[in-house]
VMD Tcl script that builds the backbone (N, CA, C; Angstrom):
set m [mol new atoms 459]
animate dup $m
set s [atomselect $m all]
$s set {name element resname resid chain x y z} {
  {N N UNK 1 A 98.369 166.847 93.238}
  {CA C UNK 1 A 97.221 165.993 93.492}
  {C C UNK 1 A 96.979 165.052 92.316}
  {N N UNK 2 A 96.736 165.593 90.888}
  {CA C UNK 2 A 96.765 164.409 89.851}
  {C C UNK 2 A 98.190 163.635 90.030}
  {N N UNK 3 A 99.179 163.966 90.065}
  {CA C UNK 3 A 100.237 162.711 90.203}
  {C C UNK 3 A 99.996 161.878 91.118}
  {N N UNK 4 A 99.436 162.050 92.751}
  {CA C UNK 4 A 99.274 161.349 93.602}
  {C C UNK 4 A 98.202 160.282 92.593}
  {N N UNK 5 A 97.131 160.847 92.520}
  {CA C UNK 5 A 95.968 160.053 92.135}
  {C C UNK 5 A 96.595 159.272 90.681}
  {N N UNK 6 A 96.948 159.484 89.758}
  {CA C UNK 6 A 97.759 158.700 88.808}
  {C C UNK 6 A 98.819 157.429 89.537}
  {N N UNK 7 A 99.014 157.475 90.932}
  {CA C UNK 7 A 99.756 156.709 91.338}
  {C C UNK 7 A 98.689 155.745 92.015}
  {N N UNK 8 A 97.550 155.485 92.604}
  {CA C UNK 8 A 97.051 155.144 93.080}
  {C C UNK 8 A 96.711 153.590 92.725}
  {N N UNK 9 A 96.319 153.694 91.220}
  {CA C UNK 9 A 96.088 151.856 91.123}
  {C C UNK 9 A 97.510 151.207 91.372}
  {N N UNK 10 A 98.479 151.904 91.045}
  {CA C UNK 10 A 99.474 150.959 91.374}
  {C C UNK 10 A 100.132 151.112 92.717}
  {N N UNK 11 A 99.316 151.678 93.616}
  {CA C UNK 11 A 100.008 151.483 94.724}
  {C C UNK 11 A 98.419 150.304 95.560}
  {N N UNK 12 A 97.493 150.306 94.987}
  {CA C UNK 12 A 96.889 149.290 95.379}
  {C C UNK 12 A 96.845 147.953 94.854}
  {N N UNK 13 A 97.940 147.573 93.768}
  {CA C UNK 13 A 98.444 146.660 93.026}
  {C C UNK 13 A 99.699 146.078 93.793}
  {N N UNK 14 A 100.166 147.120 94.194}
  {CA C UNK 14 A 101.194 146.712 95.268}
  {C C UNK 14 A 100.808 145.838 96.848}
  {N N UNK 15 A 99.497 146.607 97.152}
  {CA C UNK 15 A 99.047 145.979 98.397}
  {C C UNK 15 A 98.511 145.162 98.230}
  {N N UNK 16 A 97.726 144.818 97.231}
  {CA C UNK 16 A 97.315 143.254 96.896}
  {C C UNK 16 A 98.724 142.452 96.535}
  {N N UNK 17 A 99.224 142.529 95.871}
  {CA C UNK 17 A 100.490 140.991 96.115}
  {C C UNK 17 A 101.111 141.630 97.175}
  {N N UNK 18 A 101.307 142.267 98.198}
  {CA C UNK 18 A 101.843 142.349 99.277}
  {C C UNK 18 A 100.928 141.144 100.209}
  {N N UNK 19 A 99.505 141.483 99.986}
  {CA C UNK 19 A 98.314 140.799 101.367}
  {C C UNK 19 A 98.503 139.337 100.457}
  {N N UNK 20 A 98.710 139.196 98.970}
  {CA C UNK 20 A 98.458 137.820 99.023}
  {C C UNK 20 A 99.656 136.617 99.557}
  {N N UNK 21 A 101.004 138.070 99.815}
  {CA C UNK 21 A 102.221 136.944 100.134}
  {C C UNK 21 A 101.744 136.556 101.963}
  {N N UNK 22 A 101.350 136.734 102.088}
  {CA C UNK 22 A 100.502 136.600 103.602}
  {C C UNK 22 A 100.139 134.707 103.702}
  {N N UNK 23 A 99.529 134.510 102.554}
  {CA C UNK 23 A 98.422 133.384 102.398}
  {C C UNK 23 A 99.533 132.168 102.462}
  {N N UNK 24 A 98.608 131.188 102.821}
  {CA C UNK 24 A 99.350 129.598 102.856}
  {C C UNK 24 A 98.528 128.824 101.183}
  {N N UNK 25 A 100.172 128.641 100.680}
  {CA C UNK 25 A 99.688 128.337 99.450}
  {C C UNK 25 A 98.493 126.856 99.609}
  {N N UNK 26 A 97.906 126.263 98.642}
  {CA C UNK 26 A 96.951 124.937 98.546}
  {C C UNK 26 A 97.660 124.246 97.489}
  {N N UNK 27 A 97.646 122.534 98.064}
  {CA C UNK 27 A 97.846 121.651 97.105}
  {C C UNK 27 A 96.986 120.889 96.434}
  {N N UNK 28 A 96.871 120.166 95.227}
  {CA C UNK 28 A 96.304 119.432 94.991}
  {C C UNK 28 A 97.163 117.989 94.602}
  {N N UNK 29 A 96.123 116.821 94.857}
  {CA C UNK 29 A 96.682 115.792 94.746}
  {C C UNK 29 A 96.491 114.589 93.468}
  {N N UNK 30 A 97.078 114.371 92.470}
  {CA C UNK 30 A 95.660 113.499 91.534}
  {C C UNK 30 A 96.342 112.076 91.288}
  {N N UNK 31 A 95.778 111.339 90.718}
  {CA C UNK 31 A 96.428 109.847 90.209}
  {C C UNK 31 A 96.298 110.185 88.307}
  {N N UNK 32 A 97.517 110.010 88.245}
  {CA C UNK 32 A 97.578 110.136 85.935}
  {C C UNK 32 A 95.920 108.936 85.976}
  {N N UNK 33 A 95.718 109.450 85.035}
  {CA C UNK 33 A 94.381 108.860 84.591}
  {C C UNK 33 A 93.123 109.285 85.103}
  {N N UNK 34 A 92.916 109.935 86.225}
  {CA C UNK 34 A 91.803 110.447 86.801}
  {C C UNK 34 A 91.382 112.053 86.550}
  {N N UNK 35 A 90.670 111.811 86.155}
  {CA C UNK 35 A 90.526 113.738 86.133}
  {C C UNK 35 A 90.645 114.843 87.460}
  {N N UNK 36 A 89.561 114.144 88.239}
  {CA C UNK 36 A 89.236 115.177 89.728}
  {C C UNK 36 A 90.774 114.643 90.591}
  {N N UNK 37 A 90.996 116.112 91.436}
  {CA C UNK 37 A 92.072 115.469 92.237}
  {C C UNK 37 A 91.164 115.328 93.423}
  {N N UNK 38 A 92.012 114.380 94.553}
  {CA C UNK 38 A 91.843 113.697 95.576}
  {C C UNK 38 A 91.210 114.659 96.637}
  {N N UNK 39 A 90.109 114.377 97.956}
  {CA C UNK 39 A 90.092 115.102 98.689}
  {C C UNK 39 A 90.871 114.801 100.097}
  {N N UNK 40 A 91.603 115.539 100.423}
  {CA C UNK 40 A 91.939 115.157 101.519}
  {C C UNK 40 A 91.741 116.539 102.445}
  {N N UNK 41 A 92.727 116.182 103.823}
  {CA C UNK 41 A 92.665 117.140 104.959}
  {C C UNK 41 A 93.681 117.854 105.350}
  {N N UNK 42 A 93.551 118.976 105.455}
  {CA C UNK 42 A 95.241 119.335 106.239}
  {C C UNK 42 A 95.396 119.011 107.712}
  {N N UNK 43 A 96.865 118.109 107.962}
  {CA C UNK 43 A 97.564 117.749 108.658}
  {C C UNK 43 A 97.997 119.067 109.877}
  {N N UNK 44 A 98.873 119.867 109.389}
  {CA C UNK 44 A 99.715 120.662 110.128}
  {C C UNK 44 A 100.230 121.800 109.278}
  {N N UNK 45 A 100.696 122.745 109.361}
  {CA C UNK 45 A 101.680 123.982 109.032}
  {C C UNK 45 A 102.358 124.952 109.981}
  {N N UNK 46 A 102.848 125.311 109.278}
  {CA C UNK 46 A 103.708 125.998 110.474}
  {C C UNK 46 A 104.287 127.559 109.361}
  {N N UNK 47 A 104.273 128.333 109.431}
  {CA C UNK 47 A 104.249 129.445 109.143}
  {C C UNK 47 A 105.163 130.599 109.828}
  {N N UNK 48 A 105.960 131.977 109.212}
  {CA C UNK 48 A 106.521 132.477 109.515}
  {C C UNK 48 A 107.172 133.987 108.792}
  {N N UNK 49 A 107.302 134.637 109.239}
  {CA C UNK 49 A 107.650 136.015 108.686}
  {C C UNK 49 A 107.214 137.174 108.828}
  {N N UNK 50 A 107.218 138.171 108.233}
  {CA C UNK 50 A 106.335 139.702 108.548}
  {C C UNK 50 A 104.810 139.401 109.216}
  {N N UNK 51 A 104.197 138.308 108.165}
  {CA C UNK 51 A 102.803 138.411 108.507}
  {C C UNK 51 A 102.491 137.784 109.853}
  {N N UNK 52 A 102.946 136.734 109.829}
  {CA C UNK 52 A 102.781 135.730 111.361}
  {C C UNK 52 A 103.975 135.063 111.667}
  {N N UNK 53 A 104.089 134.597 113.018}
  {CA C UNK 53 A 104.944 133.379 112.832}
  {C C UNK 53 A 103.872 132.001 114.021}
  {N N UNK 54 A 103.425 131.317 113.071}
  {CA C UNK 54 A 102.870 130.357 113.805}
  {C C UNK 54 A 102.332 129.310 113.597}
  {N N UNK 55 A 102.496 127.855 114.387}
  {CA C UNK 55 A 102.282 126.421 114.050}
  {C C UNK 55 A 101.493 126.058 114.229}
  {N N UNK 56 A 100.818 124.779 113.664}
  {CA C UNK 56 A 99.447 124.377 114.335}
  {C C UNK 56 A 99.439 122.682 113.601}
  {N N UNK 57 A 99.687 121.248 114.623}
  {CA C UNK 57 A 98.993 120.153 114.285}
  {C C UNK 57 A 97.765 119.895 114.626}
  {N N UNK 58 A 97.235 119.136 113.478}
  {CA C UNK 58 A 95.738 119.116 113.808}
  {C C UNK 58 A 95.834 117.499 114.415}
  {N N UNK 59 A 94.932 116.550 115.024}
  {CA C UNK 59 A 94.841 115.408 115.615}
  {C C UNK 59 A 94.867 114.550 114.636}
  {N N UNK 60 A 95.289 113.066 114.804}
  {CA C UNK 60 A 95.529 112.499 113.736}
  {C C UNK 60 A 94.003 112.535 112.943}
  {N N UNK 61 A 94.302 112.324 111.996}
  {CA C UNK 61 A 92.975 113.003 110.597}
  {C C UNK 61 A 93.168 111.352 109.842}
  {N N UNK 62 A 91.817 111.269 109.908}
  {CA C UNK 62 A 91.370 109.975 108.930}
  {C C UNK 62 A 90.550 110.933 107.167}
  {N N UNK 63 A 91.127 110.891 106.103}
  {CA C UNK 63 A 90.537 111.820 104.972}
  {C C UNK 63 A 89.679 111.045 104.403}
  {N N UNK 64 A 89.134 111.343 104.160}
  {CA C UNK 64 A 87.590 110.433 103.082}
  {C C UNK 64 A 88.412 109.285 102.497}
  {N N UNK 65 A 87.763 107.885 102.241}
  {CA C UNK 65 A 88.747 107.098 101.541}
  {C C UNK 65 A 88.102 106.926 100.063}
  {N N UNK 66 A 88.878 107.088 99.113}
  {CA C UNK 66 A 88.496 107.551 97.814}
  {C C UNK 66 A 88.817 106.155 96.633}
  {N N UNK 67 A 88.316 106.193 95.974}
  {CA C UNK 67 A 88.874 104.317 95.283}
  {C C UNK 67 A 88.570 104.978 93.795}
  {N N UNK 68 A 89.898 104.339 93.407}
  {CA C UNK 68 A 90.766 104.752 92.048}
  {C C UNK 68 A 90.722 103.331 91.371}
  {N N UNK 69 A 90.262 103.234 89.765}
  {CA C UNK 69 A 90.900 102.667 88.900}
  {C C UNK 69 A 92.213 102.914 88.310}
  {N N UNK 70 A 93.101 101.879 88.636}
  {CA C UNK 70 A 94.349 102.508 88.018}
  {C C UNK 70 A 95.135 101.116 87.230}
  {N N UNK 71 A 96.093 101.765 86.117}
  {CA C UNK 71 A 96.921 100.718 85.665}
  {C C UNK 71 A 98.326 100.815 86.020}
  {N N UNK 72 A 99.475 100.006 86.353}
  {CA C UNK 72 A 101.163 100.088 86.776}
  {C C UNK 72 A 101.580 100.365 85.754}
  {N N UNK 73 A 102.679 101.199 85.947}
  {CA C UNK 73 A 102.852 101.814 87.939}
  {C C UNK 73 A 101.979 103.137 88.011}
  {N N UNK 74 A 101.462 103.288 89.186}
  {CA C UNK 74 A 100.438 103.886 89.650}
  {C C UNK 74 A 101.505 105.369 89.497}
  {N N UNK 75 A 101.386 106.993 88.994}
  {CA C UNK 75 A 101.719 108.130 88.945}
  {C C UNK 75 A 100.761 109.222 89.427}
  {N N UNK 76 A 101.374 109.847 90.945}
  {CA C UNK 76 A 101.091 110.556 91.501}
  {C C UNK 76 A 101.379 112.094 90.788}
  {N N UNK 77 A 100.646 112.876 90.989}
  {CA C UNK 77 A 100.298 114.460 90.032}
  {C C UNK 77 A 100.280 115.417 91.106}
  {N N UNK 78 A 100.872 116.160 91.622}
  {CA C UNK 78 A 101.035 116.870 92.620}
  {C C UNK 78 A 101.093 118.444 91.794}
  {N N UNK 79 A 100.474 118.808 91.735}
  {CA C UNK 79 A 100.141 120.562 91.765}
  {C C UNK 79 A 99.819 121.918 93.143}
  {N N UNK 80 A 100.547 122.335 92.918}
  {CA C UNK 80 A 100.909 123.096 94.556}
  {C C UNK 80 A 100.400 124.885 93.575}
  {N N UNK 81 A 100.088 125.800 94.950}
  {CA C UNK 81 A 100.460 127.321 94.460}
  {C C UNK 81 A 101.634 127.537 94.013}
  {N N UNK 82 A 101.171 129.122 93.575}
  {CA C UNK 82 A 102.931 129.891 93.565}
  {C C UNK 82 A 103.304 129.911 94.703}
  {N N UNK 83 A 105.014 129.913 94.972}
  {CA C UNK 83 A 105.747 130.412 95.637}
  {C C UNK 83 A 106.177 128.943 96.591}
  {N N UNK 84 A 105.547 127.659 96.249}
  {CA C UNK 84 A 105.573 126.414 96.558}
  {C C UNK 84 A 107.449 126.233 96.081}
  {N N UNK 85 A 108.324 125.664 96.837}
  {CA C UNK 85 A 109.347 125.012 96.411}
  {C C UNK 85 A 109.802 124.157 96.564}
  {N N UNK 86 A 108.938 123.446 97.962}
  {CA C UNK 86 A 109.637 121.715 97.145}
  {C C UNK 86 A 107.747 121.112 97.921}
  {N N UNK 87 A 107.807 119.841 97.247}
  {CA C UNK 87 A 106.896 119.136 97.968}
  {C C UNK 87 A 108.045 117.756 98.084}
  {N N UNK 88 A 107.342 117.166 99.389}
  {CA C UNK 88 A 107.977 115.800 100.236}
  {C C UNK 88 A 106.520 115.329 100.187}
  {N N UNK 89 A 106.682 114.101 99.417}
  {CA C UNK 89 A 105.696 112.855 99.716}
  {C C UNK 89 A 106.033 111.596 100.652}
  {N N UNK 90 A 105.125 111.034 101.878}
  {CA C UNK 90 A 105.141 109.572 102.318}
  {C C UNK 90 A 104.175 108.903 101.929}
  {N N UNK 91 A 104.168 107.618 101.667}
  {CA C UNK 91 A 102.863 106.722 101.457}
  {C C UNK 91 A 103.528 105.640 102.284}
  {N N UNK 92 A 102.394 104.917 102.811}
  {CA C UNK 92 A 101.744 104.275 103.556}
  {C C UNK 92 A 100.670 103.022 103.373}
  {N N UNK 93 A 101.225 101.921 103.096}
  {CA C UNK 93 A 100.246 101.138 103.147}
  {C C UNK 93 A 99.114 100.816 104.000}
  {N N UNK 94 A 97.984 100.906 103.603}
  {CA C UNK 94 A 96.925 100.702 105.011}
  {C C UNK 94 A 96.394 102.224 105.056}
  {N N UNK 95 A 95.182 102.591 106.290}
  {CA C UNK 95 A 94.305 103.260 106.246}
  {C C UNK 95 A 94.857 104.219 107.055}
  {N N UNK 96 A 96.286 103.960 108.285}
  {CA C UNK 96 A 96.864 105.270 109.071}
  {C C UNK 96 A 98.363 105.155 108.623}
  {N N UNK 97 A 98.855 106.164 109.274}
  {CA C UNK 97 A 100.605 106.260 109.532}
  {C C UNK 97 A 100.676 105.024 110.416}
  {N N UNK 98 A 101.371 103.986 109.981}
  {CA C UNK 98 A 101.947 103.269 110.942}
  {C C UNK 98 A 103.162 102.230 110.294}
  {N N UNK 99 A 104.237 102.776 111.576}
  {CA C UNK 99 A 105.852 101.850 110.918}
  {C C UNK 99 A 106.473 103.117 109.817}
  {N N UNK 100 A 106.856 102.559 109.210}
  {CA C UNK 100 A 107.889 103.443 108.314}
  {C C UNK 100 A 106.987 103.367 107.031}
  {N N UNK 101 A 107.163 104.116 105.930}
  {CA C UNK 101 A 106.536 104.773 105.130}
  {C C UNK 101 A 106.771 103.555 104.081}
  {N N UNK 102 A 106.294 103.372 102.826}
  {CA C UNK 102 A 107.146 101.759 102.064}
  {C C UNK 102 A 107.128 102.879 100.969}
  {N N UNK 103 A 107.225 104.239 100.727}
  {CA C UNK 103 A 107.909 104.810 99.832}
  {C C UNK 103 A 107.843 106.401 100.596}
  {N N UNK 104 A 108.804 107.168 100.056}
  {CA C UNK 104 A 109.303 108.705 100.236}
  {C C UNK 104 A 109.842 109.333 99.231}
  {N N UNK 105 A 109.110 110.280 98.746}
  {CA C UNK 105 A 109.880 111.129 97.493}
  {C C UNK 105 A 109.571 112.726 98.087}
  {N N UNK 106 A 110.794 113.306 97.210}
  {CA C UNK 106 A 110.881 114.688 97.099}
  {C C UNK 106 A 111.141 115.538 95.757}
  {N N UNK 107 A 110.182 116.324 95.576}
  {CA C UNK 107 A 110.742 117.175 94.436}
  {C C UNK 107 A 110.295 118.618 94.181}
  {N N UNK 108 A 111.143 119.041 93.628}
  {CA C UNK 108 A 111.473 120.512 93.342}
  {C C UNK 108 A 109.928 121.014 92.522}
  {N N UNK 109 A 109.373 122.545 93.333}
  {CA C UNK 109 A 108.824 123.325 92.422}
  {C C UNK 109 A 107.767 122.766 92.672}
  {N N UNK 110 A 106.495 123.518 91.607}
  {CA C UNK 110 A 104.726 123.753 92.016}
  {C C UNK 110 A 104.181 122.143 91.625}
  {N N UNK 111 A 104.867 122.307 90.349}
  {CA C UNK 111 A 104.243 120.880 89.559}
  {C C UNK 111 A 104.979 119.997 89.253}
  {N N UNK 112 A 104.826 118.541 90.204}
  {CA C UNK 112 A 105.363 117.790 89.853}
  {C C UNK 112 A 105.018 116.361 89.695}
  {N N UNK 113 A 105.300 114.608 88.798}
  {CA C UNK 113 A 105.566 113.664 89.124}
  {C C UNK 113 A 105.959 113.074 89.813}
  {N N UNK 114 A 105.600 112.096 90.602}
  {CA C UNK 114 A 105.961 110.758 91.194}
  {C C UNK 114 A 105.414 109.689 90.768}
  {N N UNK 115 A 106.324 108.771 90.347}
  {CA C UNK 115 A 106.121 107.237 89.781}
  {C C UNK 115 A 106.050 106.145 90.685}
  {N N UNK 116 A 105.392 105.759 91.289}
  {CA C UNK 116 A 105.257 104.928 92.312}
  {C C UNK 116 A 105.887 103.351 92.271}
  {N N UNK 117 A 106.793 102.779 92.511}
  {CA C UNK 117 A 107.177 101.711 92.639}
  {C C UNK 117 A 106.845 100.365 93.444}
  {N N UNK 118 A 105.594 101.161 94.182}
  {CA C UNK 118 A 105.706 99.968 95.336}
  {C C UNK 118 A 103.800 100.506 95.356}
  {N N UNK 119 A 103.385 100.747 94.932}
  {CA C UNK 119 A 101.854 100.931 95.007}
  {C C UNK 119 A 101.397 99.802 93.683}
  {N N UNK 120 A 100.013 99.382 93.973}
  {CA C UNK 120 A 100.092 98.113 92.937}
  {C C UNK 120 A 97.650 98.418 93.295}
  {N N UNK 121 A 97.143 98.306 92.691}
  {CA C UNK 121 A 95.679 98.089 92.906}
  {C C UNK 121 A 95.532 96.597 93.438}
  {N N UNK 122 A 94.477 97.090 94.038}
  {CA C UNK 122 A 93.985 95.943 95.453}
  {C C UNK 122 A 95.001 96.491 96.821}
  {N N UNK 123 A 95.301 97.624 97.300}
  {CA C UNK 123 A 95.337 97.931 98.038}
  {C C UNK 123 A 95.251 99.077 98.427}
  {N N UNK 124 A 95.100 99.531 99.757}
  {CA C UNK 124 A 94.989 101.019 100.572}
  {C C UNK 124 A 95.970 101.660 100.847}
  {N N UNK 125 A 95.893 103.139 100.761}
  {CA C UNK 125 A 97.851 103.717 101.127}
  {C C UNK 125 A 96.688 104.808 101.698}
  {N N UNK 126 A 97.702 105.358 102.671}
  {CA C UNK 126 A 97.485 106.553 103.010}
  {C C UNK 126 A 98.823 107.782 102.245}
  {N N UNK 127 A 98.344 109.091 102.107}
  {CA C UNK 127 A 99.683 109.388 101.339}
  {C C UNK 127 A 99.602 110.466 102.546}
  {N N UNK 128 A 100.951 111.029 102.705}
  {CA C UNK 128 A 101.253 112.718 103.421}
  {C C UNK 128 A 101.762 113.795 102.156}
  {N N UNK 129 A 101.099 114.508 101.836}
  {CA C UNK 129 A 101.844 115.082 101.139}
  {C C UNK 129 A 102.548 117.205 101.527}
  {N N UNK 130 A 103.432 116.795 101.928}
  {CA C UNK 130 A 104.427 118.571 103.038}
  {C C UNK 130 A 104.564 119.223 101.947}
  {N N UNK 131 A 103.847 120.488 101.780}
  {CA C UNK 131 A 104.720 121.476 100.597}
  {C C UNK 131 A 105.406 122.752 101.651}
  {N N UNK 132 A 106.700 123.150 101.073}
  {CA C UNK 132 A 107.480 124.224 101.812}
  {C C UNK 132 A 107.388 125.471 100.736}
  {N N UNK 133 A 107.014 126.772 101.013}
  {CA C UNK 133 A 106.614 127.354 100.500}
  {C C UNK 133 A 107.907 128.900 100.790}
  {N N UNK 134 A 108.314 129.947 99.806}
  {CA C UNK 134 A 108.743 131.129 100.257}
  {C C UNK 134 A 108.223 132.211 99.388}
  {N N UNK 135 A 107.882 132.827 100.497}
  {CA C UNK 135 A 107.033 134.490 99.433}
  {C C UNK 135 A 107.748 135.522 100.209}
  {N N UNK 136 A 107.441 136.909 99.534}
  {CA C UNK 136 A 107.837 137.705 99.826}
  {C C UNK 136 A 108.122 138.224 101.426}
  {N N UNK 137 A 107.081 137.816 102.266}
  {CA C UNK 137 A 106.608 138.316 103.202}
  {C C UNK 137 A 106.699 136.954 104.288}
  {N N UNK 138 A 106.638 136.232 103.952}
  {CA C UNK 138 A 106.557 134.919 104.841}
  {C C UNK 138 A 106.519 133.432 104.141}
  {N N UNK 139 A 107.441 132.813 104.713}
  {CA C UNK 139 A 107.480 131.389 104.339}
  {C C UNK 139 A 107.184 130.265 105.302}
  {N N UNK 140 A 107.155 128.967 104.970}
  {CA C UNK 140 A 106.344 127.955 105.828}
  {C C UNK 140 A 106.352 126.563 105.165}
  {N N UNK 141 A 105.822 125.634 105.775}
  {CA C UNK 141 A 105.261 124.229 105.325}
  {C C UNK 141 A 104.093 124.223 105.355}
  {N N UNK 142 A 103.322 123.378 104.787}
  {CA C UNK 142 A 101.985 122.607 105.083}
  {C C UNK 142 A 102.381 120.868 104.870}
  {N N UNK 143 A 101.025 120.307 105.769}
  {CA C UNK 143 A 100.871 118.539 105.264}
  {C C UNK 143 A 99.781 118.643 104.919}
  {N N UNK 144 A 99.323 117.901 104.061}
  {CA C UNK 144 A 98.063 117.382 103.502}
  {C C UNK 144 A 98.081 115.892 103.791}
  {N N UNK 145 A 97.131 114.880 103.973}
  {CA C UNK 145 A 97.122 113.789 103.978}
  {C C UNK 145 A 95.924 113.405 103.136}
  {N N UNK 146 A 96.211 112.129 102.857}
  {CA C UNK 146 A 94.909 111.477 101.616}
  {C C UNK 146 A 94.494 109.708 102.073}
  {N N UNK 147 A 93.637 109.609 102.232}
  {CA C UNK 147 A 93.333 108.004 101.530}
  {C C UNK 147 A 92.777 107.494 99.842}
  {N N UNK 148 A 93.535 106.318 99.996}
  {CA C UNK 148 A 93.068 106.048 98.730}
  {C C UNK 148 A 93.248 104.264 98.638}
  {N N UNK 149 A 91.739 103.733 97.689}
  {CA C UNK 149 A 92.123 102.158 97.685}
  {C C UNK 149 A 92.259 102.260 96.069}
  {N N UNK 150 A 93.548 101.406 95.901}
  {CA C UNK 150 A 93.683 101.547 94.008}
  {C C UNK 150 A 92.657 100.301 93.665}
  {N N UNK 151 A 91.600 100.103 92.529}
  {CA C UNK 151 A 91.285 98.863 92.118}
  {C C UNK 151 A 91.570 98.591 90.674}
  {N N UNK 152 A 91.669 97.620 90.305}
  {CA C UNK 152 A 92.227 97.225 89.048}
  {C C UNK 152 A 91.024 97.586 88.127}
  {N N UNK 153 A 91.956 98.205 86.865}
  {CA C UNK 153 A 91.668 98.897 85.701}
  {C C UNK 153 A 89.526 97.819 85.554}
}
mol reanalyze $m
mol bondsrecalc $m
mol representation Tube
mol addrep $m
């Protein structure tokens, strides 16, 4: 009986990161120079493994439109959970998805840069930002989407 009970916090140490590989990690979104990151909405995910397996798009989503001082080239700050392994960015000129994206990046891991080449202040982008995620127990995507108008410094 004391060995059982000597085993006990760590077998409820075990079931907590077991229940947290369950969870859909959260991203955040920021512009270099701004402190607060962006608010936006989730898009879609889709999910899978021991815990669940299951998808869900939400209707197209208009996110708060948020207005940034910024100086070129405009650098996107992408911070994701653990167990995050890649994020895929689109941007979008203008206030929806429409036509083809006028930039697309991808990169490895929780925390990362993007240098924007084609974003400039005095205008509106919408961004998507997909993180693909693998944990113990279940892996998945999410989208996040954002508005944002850049204005000069």
């Amino acid at each position: 009986m004391r060995r059982l009970r000597g085993r006990l916090p760590l077998a409820a140490i075990l079931v907590a990161i077991l229940l947290a590989s369950c969870g859909i990690p959260g991203v955040a979104l920021r512009i270099a120079g701004v402190n607060e990151s962006l608010p936006g909405l989730d898009s879609s995910y889709c999910q899978s493994g021991s815990c669940t397996t299951t998808c869900h798009d939400y209707p197209t989503l208009s996110p708060p439109l948020v207005q940034v001082r910024v100086t070129s080239p405009v650098t996107l700050e992408v911070r994701a959970d653990s167990g995050v392994t890649e994020i895929h960015g689109d941007i979008w000129e203008g206030d929806t998805v429409s036509g083809r994206p006028i930039e697309t990046f991808t990169l490895a891991g929780q925390s990362a840069r993007f240098v924007s080449q084609a974003m400039a202040a005095g205008h509106r982008y919408y961004i998507l930002i997909d993180i693909h995620w693998s944990l113990p127990l279940n892996s998945g995507g999410q989208g996040h989407v954002y508005r944002v108008e850049l204005l000069p410094p």
